[in-house]
C-alpha positions in Angstrom: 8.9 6.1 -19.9 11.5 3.4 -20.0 10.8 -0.7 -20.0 11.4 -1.4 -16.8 12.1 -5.3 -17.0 15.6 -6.0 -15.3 14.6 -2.8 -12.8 14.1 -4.8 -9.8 11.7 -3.0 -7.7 9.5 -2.0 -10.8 9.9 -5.0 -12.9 6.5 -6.9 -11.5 3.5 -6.7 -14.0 2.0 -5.3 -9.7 4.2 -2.5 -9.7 4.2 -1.9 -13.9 0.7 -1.2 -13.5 1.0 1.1 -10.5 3.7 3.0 -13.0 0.6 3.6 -15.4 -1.8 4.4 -13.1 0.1 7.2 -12.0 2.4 8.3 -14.1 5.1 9.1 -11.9 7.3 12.2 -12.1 9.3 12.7 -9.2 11.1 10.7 -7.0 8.8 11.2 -4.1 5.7 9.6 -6.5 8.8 6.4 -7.3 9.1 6.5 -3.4 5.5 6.2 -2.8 4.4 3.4 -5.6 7.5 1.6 -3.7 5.5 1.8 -0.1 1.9 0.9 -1.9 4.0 -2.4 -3.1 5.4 -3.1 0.1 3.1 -3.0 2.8 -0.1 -4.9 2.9 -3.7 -3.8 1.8 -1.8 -0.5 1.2 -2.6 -0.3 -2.4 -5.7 -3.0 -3.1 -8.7 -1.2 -1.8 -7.0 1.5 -0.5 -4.5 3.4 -2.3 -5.8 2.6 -5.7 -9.3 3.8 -4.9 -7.8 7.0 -3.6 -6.3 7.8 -6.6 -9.4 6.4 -8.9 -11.6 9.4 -6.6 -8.9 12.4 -7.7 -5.8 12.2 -4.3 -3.1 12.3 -5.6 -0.3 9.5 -4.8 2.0 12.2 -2.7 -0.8 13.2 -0.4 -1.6 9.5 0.7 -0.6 6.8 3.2 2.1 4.9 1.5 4.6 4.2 4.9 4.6 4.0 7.9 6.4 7.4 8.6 3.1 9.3 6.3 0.7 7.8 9.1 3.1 9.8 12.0 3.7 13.1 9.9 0.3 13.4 8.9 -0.8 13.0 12.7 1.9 15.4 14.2 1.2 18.1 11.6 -2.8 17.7 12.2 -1.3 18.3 16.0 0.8 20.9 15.6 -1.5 22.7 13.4 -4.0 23.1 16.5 -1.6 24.0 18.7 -1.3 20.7 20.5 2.0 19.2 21.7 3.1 15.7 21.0 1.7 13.3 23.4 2.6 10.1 22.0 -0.5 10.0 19.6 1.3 10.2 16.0 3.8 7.6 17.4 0.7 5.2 19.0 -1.3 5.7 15.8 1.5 4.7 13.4 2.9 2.1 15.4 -0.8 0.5 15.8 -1.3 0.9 11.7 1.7 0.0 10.4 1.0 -3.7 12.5 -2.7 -3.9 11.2 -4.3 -3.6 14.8 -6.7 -0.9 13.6 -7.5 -3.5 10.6 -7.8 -6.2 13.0 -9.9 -4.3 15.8 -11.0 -0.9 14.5 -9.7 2.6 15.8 -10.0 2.4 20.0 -12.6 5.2 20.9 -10.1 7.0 22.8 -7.7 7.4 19.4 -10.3 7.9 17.2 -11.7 10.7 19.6 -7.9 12.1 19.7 -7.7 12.2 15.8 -11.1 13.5 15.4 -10.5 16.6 17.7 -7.2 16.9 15.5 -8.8 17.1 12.2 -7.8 14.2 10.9 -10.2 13.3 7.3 -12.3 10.3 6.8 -10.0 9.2 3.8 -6.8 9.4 6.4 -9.3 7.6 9.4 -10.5 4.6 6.5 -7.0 4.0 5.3 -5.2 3.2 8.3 -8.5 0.6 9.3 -7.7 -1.3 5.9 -3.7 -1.8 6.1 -2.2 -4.7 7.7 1.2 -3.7 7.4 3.3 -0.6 6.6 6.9 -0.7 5.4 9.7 2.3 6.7 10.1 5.1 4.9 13.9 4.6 4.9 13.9 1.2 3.2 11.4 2.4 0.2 14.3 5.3 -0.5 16.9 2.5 -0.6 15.2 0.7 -3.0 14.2 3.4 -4.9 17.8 5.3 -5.3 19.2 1.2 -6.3 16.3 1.4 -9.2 16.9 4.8 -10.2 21.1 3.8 -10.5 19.6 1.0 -12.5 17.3 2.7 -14.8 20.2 5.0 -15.6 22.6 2.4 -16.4 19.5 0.9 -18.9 19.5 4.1 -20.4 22.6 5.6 -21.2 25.0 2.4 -21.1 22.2 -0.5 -22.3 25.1 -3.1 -23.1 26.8 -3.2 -19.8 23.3 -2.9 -18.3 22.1 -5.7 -20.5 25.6 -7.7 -19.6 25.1 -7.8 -16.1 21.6 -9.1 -15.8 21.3 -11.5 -18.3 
């Protein structure tokens, strides 16, 4: 509920209004808006009409490591061992091919005998790129250090970035 001017990865009147859209609570939903920010076409008509029709910003593609989990588990949940499909599909999202070119009949045969929803199948045909999981959480733990120190010691905060 904090101003978050002088929070660098929140401070952009972009992410500011991601904040409000969806209210976040957790880190994971702080994790997330930092993906939609980062990668390209993942948030403008994409993400942000998910949310406006009821998902909610946990259960949608904000990385490129959601595009592989949500692939595996639709594989292991029918029984299927890995054959290289959640790694192929991310790897081909996160670089924009499927934006570029569409879903290759073959994959989009794969992930419809998988399961996988038409939400899941239109997202990863919009995004161009999709930024690691592991550099969103490093950027969100230096905001959350910072939004701390804006908090609960506001002149040393205020003292170092002004």
């Amino acid at each position: 509920e904090c101003d978050t001017d002088g929070i660098t990865e929140f401070k952009s009147d972009f992410m500011k209004n991601m904040l409000c859209i969806i209210a976040p609570k957790t880190f994971y939903e702080l994790l997330q808006i930092s993906g939609f920010a980062h990668g390209t076409h993942v948030w403008t008509n994409n993400g942000s009409g998910l949310i406006k029709q009821g998902y909610s910003a946990s259960d949608i593609i904000a990385f490129r490591d959601d595009v592989f989990d949500y692939v595996q588990t639709k594989m292991h949940a029918h029984g299927l061992p890995d054959t290289g499909l959640a790694f192929t599909v991310m790897e081909n999202a996160r670089k924009g091919f499927y934006e570029k070119d569409g879903i290759p009949a073959d994959e989009e045969a794969c992930l419809c005998a998988i399961g996988a929803e038409e939400w899941f199948m239109d997202s990863i045909k919009k995004v161009m790129y999709l930024f690691p999981k592991a550099q969103g959480v490093a950027c969100v733990k230096t905001a959350i250090a910072l939004m701390w120190y804006k908090l609960y010691h506001p002149q040393e905060f205020y003292d170092i970035i002004l």
